[in-house]
mmCIF file of the C-alpha atoms, coordinates in Angstrom:
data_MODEL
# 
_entry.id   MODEL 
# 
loop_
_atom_site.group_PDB 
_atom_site.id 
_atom_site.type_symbol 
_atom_site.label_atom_id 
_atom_site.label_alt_id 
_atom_site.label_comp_id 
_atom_site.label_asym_id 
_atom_site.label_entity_id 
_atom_site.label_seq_id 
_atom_site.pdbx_PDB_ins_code 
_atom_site.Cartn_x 
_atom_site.Cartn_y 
_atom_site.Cartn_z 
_atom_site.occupancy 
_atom_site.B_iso_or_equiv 
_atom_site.pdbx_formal_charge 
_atom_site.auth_seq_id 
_atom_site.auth_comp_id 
_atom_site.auth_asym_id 
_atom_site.auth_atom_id 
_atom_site.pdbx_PDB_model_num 
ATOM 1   C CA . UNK A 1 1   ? -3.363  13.577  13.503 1.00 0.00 ? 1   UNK A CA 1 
ATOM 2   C CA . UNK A 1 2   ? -6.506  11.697  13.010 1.00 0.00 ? 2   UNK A CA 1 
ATOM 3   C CA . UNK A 1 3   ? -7.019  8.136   13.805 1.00 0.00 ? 3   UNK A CA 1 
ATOM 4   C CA . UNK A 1 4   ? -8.128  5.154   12.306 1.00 0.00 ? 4   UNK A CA 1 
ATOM 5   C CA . UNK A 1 5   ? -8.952  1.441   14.171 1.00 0.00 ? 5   UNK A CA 1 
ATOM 6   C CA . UNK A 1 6   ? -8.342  -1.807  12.808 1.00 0.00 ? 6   UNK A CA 1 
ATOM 7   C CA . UNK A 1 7   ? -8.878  -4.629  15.176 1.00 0.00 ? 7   UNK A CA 1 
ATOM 8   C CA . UNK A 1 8   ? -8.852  -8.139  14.685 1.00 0.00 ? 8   UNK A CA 1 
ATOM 9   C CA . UNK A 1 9   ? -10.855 -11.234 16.886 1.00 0.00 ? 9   UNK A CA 1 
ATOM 10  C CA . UNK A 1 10  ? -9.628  -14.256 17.866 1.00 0.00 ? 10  UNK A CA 1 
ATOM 11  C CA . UNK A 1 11  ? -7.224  -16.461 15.647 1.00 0.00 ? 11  UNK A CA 1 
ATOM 12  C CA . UNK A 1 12  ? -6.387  -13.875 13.653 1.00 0.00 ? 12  UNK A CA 1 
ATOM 13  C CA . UNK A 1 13  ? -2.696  -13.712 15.021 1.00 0.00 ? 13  UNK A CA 1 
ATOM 14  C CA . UNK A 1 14  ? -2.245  -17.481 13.414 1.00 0.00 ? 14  UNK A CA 1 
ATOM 15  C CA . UNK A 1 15  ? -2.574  -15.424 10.156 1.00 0.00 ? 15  UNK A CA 1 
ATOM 16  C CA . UNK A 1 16  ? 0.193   -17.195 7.482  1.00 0.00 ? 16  UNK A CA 1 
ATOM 17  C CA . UNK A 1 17  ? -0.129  -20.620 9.357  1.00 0.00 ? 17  UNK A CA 1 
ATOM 18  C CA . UNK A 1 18  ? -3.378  -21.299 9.959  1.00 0.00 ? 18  UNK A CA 1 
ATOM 19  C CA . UNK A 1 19  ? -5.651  -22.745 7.134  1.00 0.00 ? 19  UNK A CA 1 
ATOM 20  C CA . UNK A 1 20  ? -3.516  -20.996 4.597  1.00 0.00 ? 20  UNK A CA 1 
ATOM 21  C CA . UNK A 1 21  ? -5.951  -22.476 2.209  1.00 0.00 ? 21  UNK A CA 1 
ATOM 22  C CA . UNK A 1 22  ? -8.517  -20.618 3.536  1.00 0.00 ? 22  UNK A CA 1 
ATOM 23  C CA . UNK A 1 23  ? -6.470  -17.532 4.712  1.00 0.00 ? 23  UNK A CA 1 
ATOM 24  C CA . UNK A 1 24  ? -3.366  -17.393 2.318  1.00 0.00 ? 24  UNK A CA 1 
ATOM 25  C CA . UNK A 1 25  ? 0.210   -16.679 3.620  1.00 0.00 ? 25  UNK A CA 1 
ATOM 26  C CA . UNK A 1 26  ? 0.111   -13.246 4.618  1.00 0.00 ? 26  UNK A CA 1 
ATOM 27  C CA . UNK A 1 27  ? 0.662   -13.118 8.378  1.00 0.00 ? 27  UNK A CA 1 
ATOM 28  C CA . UNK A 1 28  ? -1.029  -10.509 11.140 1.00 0.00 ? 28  UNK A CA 1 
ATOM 29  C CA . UNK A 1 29  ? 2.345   -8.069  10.830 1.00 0.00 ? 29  UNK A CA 1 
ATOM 30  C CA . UNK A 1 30  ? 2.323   -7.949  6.812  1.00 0.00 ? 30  UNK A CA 1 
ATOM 31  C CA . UNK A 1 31  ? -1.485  -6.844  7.312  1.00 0.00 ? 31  UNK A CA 1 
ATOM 32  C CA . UNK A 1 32  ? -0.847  -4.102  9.924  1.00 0.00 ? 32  UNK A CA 1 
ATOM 33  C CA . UNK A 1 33  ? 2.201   -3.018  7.188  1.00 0.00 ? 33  UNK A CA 1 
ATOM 34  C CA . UNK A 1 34  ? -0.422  -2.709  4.349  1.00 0.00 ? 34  UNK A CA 1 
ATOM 35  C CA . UNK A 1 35  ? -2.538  -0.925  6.824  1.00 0.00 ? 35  UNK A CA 1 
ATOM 36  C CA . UNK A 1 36  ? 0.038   1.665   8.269  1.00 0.00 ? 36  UNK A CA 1 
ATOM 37  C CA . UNK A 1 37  ? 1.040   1.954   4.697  1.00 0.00 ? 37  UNK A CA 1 
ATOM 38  C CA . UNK A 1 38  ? -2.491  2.778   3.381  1.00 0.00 ? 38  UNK A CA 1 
ATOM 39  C CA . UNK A 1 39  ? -3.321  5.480   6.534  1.00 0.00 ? 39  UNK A CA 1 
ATOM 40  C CA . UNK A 1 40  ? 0.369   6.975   5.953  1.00 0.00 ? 40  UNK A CA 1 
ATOM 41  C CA . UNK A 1 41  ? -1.037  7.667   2.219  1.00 0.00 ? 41  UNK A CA 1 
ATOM 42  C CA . UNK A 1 42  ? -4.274  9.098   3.456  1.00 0.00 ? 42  UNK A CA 1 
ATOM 43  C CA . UNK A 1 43  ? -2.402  11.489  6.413  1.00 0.00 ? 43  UNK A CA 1 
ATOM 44  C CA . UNK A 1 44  ? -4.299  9.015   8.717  1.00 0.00 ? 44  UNK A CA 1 
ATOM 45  C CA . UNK A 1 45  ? -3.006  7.264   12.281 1.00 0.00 ? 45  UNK A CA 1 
ATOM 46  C CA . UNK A 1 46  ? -3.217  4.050   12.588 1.00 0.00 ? 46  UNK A CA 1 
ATOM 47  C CA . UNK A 1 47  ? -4.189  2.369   15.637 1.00 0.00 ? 47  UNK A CA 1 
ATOM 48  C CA . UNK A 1 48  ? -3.725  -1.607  15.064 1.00 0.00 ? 48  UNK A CA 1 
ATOM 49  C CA . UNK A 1 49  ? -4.421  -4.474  17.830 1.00 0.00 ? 49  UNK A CA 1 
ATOM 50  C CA . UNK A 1 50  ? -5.550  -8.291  17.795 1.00 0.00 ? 50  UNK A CA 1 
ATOM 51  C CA . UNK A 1 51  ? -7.246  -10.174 20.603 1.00 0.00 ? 51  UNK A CA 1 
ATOM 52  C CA . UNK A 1 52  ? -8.418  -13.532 21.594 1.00 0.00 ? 52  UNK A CA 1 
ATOM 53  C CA . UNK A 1 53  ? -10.928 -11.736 24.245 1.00 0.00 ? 53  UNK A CA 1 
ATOM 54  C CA . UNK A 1 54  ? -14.079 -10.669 23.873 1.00 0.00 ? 54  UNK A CA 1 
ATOM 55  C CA . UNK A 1 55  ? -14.165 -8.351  26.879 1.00 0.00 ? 55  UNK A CA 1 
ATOM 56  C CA . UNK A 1 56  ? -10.289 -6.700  25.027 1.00 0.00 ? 56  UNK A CA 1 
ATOM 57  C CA . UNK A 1 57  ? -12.315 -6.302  21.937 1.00 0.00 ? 57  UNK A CA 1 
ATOM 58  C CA . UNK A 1 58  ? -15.162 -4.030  23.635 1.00 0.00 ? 58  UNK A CA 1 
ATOM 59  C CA . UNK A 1 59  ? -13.150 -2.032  25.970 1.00 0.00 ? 59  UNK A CA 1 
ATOM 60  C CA . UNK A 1 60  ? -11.083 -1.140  22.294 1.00 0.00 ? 60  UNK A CA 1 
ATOM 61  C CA . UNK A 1 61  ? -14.506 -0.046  20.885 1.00 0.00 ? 61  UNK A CA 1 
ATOM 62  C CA . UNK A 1 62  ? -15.705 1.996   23.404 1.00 0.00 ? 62  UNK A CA 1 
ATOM 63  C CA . UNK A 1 63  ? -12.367 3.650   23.677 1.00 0.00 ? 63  UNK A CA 1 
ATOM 64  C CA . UNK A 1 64  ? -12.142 4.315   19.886 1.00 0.00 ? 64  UNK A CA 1 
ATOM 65  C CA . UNK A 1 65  ? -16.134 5.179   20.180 1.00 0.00 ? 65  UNK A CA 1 
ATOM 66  C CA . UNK A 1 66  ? -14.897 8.269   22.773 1.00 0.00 ? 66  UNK A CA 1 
ATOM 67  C CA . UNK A 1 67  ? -11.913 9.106   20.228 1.00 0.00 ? 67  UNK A CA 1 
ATOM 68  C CA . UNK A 1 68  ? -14.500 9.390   17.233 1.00 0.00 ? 68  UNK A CA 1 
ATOM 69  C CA . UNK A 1 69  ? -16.719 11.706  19.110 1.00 0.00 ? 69  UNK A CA 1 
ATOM 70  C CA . UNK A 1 70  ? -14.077 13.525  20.467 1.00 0.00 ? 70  UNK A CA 1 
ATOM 71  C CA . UNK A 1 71  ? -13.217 14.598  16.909 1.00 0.00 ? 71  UNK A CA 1 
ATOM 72  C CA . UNK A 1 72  ? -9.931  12.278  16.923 1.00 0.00 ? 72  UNK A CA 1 
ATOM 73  C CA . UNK A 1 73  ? -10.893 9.632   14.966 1.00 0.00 ? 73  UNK A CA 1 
ATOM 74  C CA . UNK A 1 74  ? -12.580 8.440   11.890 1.00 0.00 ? 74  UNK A CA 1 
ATOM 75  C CA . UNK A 1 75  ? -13.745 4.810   13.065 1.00 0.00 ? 75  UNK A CA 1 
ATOM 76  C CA . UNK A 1 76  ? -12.991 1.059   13.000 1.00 0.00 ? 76  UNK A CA 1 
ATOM 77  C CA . UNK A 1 77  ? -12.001 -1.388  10.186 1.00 0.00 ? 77  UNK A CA 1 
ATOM 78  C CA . UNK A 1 78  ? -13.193 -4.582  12.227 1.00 0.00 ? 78  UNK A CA 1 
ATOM 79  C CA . UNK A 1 79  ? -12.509 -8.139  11.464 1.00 0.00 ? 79  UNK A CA 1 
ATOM 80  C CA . UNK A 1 80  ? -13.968 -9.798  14.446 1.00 0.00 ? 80  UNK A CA 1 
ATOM 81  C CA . UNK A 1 81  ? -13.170 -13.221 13.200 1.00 0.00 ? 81  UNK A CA 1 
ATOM 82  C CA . UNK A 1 82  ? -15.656 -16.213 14.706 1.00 0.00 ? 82  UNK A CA 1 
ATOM 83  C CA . UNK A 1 83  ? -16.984 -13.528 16.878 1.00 0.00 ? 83  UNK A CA 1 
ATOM 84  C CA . UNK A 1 84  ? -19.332 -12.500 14.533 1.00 0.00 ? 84  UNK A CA 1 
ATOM 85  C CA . UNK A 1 85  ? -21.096 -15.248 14.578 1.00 0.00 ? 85  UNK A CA 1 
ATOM 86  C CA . UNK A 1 86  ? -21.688 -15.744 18.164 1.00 0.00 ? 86  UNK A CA 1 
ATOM 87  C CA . UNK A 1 87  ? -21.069 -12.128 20.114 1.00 0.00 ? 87  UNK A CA 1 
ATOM 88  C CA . UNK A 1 88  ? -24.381 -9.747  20.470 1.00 0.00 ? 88  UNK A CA 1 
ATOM 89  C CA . UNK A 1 89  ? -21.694 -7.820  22.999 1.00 0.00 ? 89  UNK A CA 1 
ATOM 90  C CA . UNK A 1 90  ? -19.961 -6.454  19.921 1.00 0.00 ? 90  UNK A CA 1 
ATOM 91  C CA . UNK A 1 91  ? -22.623 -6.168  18.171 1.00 0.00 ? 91  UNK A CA 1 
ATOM 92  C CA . UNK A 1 92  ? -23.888 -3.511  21.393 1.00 0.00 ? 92  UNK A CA 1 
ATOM 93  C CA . UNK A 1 93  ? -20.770 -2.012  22.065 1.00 0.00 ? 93  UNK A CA 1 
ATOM 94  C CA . UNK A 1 94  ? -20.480 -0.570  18.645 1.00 0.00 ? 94  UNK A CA 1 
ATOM 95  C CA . UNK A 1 95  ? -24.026 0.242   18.544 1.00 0.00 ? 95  UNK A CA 1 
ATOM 96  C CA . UNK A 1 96  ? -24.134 2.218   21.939 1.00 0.00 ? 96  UNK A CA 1 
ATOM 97  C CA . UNK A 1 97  ? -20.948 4.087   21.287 1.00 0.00 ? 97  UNK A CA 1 
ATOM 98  C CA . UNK A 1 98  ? -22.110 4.760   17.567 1.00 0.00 ? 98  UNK A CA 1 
ATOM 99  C CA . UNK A 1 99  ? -18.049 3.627   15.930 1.00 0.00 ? 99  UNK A CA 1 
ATOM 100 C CA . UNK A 1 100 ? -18.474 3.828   12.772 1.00 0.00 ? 100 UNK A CA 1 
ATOM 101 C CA . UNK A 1 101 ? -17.363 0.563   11.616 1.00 0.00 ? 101 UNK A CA 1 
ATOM 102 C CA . UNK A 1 102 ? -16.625 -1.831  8.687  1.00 0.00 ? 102 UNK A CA 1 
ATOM 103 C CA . UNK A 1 103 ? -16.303 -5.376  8.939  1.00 0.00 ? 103 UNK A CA 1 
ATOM 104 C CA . UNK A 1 104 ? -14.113 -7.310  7.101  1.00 0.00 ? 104 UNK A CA 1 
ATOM 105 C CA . UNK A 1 105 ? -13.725 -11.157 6.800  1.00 0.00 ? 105 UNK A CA 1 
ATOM 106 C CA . UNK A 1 106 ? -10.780 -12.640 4.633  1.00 0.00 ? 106 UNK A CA 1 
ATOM 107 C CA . UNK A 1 107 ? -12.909 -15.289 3.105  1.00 0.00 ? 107 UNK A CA 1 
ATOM 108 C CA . UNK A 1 108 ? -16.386 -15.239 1.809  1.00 0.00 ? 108 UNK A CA 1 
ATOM 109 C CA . UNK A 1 109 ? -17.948 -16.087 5.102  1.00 0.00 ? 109 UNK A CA 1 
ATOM 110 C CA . UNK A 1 110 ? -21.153 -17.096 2.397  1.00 0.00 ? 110 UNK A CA 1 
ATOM 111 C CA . UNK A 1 111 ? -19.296 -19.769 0.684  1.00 0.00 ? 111 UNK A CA 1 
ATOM 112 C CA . UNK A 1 112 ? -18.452 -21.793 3.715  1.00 0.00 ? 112 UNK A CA 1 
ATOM 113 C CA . UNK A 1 113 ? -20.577 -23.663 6.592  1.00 0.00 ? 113 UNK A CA 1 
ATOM 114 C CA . UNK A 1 114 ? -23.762 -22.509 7.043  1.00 0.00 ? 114 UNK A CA 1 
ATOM 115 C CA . UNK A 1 115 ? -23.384 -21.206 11.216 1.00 0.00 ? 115 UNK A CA 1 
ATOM 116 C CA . UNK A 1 116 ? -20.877 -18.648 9.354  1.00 0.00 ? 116 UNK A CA 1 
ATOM 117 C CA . UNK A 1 117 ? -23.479 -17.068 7.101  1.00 0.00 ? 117 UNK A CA 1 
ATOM 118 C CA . UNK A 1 118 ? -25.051 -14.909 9.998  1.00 0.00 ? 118 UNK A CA 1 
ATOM 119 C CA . UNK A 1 119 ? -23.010 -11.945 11.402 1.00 0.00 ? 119 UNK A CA 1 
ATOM 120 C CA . UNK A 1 120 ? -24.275 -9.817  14.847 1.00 0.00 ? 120 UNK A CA 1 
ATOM 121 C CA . UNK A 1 121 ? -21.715 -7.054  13.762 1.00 0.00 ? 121 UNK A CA 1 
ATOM 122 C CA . UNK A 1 122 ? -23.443 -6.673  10.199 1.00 0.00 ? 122 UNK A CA 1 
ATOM 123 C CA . UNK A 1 123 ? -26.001 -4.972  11.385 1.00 0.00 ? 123 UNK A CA 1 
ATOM 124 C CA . UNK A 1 124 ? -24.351 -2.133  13.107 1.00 0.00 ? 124 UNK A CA 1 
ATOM 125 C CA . UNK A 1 125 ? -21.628 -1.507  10.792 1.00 0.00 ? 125 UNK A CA 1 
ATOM 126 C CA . UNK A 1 126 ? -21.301 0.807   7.799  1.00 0.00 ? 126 UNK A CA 1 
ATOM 127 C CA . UNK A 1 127 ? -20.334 -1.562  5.317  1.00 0.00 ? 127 UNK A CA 1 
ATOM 128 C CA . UNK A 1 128 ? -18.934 -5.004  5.246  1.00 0.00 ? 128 UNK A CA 1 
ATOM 129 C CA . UNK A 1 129 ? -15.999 -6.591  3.050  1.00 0.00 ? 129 UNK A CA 1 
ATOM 130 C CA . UNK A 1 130 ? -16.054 -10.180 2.044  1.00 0.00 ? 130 UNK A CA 1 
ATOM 131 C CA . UNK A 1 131 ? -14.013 -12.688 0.296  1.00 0.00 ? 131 UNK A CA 1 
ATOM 132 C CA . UNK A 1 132 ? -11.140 -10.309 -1.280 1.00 0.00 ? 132 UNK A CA 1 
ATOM 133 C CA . UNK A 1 133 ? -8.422  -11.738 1.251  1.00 0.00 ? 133 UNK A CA 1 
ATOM 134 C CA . UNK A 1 134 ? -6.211  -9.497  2.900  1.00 0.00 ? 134 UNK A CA 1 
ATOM 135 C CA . UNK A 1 135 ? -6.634  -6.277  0.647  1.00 0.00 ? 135 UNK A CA 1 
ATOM 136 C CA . UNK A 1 136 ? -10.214 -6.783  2.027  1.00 0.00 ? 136 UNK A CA 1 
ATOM 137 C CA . UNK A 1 137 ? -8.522  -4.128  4.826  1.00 0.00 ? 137 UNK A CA 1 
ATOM 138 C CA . UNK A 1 138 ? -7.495  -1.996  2.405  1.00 0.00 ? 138 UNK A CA 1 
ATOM 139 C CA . UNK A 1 139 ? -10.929 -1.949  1.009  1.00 0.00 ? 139 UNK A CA 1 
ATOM 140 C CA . UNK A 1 140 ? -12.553 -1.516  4.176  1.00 0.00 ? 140 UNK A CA 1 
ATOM 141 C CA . UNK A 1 141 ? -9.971  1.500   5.164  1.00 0.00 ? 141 UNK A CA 1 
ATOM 142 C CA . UNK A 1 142 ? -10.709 3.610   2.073  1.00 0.00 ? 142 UNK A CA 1 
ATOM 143 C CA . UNK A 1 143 ? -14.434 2.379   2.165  1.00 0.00 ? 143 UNK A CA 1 
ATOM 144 C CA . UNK A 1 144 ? -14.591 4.110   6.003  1.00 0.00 ? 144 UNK A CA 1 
ATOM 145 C CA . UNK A 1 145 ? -12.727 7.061   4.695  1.00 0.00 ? 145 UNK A CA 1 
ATOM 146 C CA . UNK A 1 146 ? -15.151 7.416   1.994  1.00 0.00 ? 146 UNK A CA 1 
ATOM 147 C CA . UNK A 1 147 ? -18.304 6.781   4.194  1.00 0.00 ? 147 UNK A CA 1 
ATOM 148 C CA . UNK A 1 148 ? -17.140 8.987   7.164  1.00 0.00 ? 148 UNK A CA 1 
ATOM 149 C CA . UNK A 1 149 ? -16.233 12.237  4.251  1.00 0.00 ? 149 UNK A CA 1 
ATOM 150 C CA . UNK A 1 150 ? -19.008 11.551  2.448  1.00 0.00 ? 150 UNK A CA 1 
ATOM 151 C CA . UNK A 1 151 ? -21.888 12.014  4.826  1.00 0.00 ? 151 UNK A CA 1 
# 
């Protein structure tokens, strides 16, 4: 069976508790639930981790990077929380191991303090999804399915 990545950054596993204002209710497992649900529908694997490291979160890339060119898997829905704002070594390890990859951010990064309007990951992935809360994976799994079939 084909596989399909999502990993999470730091903080995400406070999903439900932290800033629910900001982040809603909906904790980490209810989001891998809607994911495995989503990839079950689509005859898809899904491979689901979070991490607080940086060096975690590039050793999963390249690994899913091999899988992808090996033929066993599609790419990455990425939400590499704060991150994004502050790691070019994400922004290589996707790049040098060509992952296909969408990022997705719960809020609308855009709406909130300016030092969260840049992204390093943005410019190596294939799309990004912003501001639709946690369906914003669901998005990005059917927008990497779409982007990965469609040429």
């Amino acid at each position: 069976m084909t596989s399909v990545y999502v990993f999470n950054g730091p903080n995400l596993n406070l999903l439900g508790t932290r800033e629910p204002e900001i982040y809603g209710t909906t904790t980490l497992a209810d989001v891998e639930t809607m994911c495995r649900e989503e990839c079950e529908a689509a005859g898809l694997e899904l491979v689901f981790g979070q991490s607080n490291h940086e060096g975690q979160l590039i050793d999963w890339i390249q690994e899913a990077g091999a899988e992808v060119k090996a033929g066993r898997a599609i790419g990455a829905v990425f939400n590499p929380g704060a991150f994004t704002h502050t790691s070019v070594a994400l922004h290589d390890a996707i790049e040098g191991v060509e992952l296909p990859v969408v990022e997705v951010h719960i809020s609308n990064v855009h709406r909130r303090e300016p030092f969260r309007h840049r992204s390093y990951v943005s410019p190596v992935a294939r799309g990004i999804v912003v501001g639709f809360g946690v369906y914003g994976y669901v998005m990005g799994l059917r927008g990497l399915r779409h982007a990965v079939t469609a040429g």
